[in-house]
N, C-alpha and C positions, 0 to 999 in steps of 0.2 A: 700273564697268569697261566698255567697250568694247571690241569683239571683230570683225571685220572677217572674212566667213566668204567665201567664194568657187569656185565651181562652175558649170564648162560642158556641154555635152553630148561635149564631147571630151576632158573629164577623167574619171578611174574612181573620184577620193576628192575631198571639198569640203576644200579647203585654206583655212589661216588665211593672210590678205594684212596685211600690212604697215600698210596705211593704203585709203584709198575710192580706190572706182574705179567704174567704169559693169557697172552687174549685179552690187552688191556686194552682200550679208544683213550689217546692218549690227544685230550684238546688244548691247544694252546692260543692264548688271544693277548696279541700285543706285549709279543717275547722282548727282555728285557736281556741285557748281555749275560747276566747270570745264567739266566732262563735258558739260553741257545746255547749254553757251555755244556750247561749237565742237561740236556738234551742229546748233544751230540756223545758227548760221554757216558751216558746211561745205554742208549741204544746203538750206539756204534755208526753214526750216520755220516754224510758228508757234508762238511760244517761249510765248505762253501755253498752248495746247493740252498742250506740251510737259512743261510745267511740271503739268498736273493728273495726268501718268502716276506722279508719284510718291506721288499721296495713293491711301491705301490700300482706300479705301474709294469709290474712284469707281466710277462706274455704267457698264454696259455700253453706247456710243452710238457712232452713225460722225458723221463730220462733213467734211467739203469745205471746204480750207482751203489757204493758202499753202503751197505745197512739194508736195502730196498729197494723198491723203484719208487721214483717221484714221479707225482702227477699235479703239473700247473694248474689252476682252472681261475674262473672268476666267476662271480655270483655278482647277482642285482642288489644296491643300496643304494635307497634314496637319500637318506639322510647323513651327509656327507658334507664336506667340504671342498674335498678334489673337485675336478671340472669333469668326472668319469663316474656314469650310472652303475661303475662296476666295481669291485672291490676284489682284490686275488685271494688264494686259497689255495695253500698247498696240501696235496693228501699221502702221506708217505706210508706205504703195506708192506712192512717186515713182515719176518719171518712167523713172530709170535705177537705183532701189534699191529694198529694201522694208528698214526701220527697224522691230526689235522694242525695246519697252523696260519693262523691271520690276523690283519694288521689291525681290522674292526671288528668287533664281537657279531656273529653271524647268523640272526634272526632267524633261518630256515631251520637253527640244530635245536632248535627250542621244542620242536615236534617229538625230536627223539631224546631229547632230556627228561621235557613234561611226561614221556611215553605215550604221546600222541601216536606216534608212530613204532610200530613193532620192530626193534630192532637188536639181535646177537654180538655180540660185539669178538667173540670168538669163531663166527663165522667170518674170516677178514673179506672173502670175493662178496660174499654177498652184502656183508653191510658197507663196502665201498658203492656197492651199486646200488643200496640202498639211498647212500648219499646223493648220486648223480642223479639217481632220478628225482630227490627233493630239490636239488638248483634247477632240473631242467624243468619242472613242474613249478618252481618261483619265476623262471623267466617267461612260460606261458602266459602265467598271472599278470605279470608285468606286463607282455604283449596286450593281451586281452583290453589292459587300461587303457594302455596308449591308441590302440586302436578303435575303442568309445569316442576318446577323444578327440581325436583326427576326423572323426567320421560325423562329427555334432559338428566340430567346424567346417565339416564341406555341405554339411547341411545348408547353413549360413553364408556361401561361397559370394551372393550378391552385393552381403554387407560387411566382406572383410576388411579390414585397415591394417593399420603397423601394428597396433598390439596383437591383434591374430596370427601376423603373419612372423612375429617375436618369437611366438607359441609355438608355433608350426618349427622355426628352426631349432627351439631346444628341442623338440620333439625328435628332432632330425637327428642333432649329435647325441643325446640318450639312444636312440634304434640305431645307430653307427659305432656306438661302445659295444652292444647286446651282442652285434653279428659279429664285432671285433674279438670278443671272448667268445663265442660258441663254435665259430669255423674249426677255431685250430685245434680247441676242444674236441671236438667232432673229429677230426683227422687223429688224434691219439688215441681215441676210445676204439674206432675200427683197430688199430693197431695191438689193440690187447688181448683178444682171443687168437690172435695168430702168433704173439710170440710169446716166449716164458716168462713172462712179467707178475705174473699170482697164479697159484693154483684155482683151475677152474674145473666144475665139475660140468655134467652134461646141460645140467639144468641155468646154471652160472652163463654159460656161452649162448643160449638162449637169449636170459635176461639183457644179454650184453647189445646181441644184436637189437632187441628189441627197443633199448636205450638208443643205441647209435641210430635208430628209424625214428626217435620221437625227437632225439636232438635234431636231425637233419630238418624236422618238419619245422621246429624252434627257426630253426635257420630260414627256411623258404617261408614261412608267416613274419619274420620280420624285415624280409627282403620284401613282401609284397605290402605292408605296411608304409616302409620307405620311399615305396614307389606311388603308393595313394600322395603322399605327404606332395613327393616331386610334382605331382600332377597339380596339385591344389595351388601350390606354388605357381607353379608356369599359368593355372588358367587366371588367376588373380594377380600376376604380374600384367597377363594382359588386359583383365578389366581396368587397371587400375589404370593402363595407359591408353585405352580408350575413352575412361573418363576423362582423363588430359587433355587427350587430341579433341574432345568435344567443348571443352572447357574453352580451350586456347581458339575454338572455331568460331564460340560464341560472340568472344571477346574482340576478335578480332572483326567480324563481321559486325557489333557493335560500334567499333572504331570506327570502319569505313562509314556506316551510316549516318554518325553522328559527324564526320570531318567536314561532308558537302554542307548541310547547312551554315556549318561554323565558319565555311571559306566564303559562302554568299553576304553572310552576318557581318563578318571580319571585311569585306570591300565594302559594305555602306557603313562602315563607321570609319574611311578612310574621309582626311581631311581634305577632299578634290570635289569638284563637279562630279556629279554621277548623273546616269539618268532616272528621273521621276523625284531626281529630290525636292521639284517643287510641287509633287502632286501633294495632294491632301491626305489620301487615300495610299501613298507609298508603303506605310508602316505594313495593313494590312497585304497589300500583295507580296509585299515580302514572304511574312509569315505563311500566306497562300502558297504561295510557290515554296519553302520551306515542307512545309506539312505534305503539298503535294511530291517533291523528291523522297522525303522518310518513307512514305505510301508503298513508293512505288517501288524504291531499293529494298521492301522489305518484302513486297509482293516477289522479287528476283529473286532474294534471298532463300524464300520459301520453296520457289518453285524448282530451284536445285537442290535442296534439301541440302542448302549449308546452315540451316539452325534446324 
């Protein structure tokens, strides 16, 4: 679908247009063969470049090509199907437009639809940077959750099991897609004030750095997020194998305790002479001397703090 967005500095709300025109925000969501034809044909673009905005799984890159420059990126979506907390987004700034286009309808542009967000759509540098900073300000958001969360379970570190530790790993590959889009993200956004990729003005190369300093921080918050998670892991792999070894020490020191009397029990129900089998009184020293072995293996048991 194709959406034709439109806004001047002498307008008060960006209105839907009809069809292209010069300073148009030209959105597209879940291009269709037609769709990507008289795309490339309308604005003169490069229909292979074009063409890679619908695989799901492409990587964040710019590139300088026919029509414009393209800029890869990806944004956060939860609700999805893929196995990737991240969704692509290509943003292509001609001459006289800038061309978003993606594969799922993209919840952050709803700010500058609704006119939550003040946005020109004739200024192209700025409201592409207007853009970036609304994904890089949705994956804060995103951070921020993830990192409640991670930090309620390390609350809980004493009482972790497999379903926490389930959590912990999505957790793990959702913050490994985030830094997987924002790195290289990051690596072509420095790259845009230093070469001729859009017109920028004094104030524009500003903004830009100023983005490329809050992406980078995106990036170092969910590197340090990832490494809480590693940590959580590692100390609750090892509680979990101390429980074990305590387990297995109990058990096992139960065994031995319990084998002596069972070997003393087991020789008087052998079918031989023994000694005191004519006492009266044998039953009971048995069990005496039983009672008194458990006593005193457990008394050992204790005093090396093997239970």
């Amino acid at each position: 679908m194709i959406t034709y967005y439109f806004r001047t500095i002498k307008d008060d709300v960006i209105k839907v247009m009809p069809e292209a025109r010069t300073g148009v925000w030209v959105h597209v969501v879940e291009p269709i063969e037609e769709e990507i034809t008289s795309l490339v044909q309308t604005f003169s673009l490069d229909e292979d470049i074009v063409r890679d905005a619908t695989d799901y799984y492409e990587v964040p890159r710019m590139e300088r090509s026919q029509g414009g420059t393209y800029f890869f990126t990806r944004y956060p979506l939860r609700d999805q199907v893929q196995d990737n907390a991240t969704a692509p987004l290509l943003i292509i700034v001609g001459e006289s437009f800038v061309i978003t286009i993606a594969v799922r309808e993209v919840p952050q542009f709803k700010k500058i639809i609704n006119g939550e967000v003040s946005v020109y759509t004739t200024q192209k540098a700025k409201f592409f940077i207007e853009i970036m900073n609304i994904l890089t300000a949705s994956f804060d958001r995103e951070l921020l959750r993830l990192r409640k969360a991670v930090h309620k379970d390390r609350a809980h570190l004493q009482t972790i099991g497999p379903r926490e530790i389930e959590r912990l790993v999505g957790y793990e590959s959702i913050l490994n897609s985030i830094v997987d889009a924002l790195i290289p993200t990051n690596a072509w956004l420095q790259q845009v004030p230093r070469g001729n990729h859009m017109q920028l003005f004094a104030d524009d190369i500003e903004e830009m750095e100023d983005l490329v300093i809050a992406n980078g921080q995106v990036v170092q918050s969910a590197r340090s997020v990832l490494k809480t998670i590693q940590n959580i892991r590692g100390a609750s792999e090892s509680i979990m194998t101390s429980r074990l070894n305590n387990t297995l020490r109990i058990l096992t020191g139960l065994t031995i305790i319990l084998t002596v009397p069972l070997v003393i029990t087991s020789l008087y129900g052998m079918n031989v002479p023994l000694p005191f089998q004519e006492n009266a009184y044998a039953f009971f020293f048995i069990v005496f001397l039983n009672v008194t072995l458990l006593i005193s293996l457990v008394w050992v048991f204790r005093k090396n703090q093997w239970f």
